[in-house]
C-alpha positions as CSV (number, residue, x, y, z in Angstrom):
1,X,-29.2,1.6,68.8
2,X,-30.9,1.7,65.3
3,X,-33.8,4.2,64.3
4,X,-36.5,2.0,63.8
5,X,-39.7,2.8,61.7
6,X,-43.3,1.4,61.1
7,X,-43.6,-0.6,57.7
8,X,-46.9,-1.9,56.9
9,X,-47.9,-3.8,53.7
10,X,-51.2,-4.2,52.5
11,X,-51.8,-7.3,50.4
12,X,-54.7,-9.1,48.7
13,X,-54.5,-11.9,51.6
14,X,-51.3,-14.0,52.9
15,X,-50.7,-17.0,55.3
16,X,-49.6,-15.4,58.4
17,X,-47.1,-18.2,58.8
18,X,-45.1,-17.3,55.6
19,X,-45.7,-13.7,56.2
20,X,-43.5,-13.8,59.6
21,X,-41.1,-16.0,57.5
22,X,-40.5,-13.5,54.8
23,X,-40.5,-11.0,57.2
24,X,-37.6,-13.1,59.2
25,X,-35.5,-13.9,56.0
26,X,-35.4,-10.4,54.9
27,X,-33.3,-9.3,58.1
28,X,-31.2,-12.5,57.6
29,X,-30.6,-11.6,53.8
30,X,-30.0,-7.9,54.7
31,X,-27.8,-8.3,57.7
32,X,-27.5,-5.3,59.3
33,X,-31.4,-4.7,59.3
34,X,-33.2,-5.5,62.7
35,X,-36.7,-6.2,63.0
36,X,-39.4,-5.9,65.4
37,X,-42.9,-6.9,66.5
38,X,-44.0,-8.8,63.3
39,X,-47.8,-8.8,63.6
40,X,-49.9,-10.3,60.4
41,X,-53.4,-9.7,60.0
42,X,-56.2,-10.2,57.4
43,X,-54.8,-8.4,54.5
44,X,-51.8,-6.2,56.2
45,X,-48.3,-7.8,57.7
46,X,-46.8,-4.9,59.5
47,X,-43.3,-4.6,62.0
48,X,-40.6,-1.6,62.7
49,X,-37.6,-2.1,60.8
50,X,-34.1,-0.1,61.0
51,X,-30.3,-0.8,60.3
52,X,-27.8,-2.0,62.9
53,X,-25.8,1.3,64.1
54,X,-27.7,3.9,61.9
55,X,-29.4,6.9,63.7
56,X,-30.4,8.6,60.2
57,X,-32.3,5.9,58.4
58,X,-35.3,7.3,56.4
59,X,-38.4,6.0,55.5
60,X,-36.8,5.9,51.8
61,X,-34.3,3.7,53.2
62,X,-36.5,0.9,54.4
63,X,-38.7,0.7,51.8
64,X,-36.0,0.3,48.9
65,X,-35.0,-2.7,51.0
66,X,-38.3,-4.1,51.0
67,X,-39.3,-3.8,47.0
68,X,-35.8,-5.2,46.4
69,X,-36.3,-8.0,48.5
70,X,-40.0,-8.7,47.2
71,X,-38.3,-8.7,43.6
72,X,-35.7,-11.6,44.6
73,X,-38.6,-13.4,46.9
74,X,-42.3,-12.9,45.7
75,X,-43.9,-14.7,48.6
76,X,-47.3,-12.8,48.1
77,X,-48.7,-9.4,46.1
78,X,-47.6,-6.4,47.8
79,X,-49.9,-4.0,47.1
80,X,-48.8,-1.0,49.3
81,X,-45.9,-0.6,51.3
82,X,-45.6,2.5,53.7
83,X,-43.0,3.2,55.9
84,X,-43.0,6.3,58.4
């Protein structure tokens, strides 16, 4: 069972549609990261994230994952990201 943790990312406004779809394609691109309860609204897509089999995953962890994957996909301005 993976550790999952609470990401939220405020942005300056996003289709929920392609929101959920980023959100989807970044667990397909990073395979062994599961997601959960992908929930878009206004201005703030949020879900829990962890890795497959990893009991120790940090906040630190997630978020890398997540600027990394905005930098190969930019589908909207992330203007916080916080993970806890």
């Amino acid at each position: 069972m993976a550790k999952m943790l609470n990401v939220e990312i405020e942005t300056s406004g996003v289709d929920a549609n392609e929101a959920k779809e980023w959100v989807n394609e970044l667990a397909n691109v990073y395979a062994d990261m599961q997601i959960e309860d992908v929930n878009v609204s206004g201005n703030k897509i949020s879900f829990k994230a962890g890795f497959q089999g990893m009991d120790d995953t940090d906040p630190e962890d997630i978020k890398t994952k997540i600027e990394e994957y905005l930098t190969m996909n930019e589908a909207f301005q992330a203007n916080k990201i916080n993970v806890r």
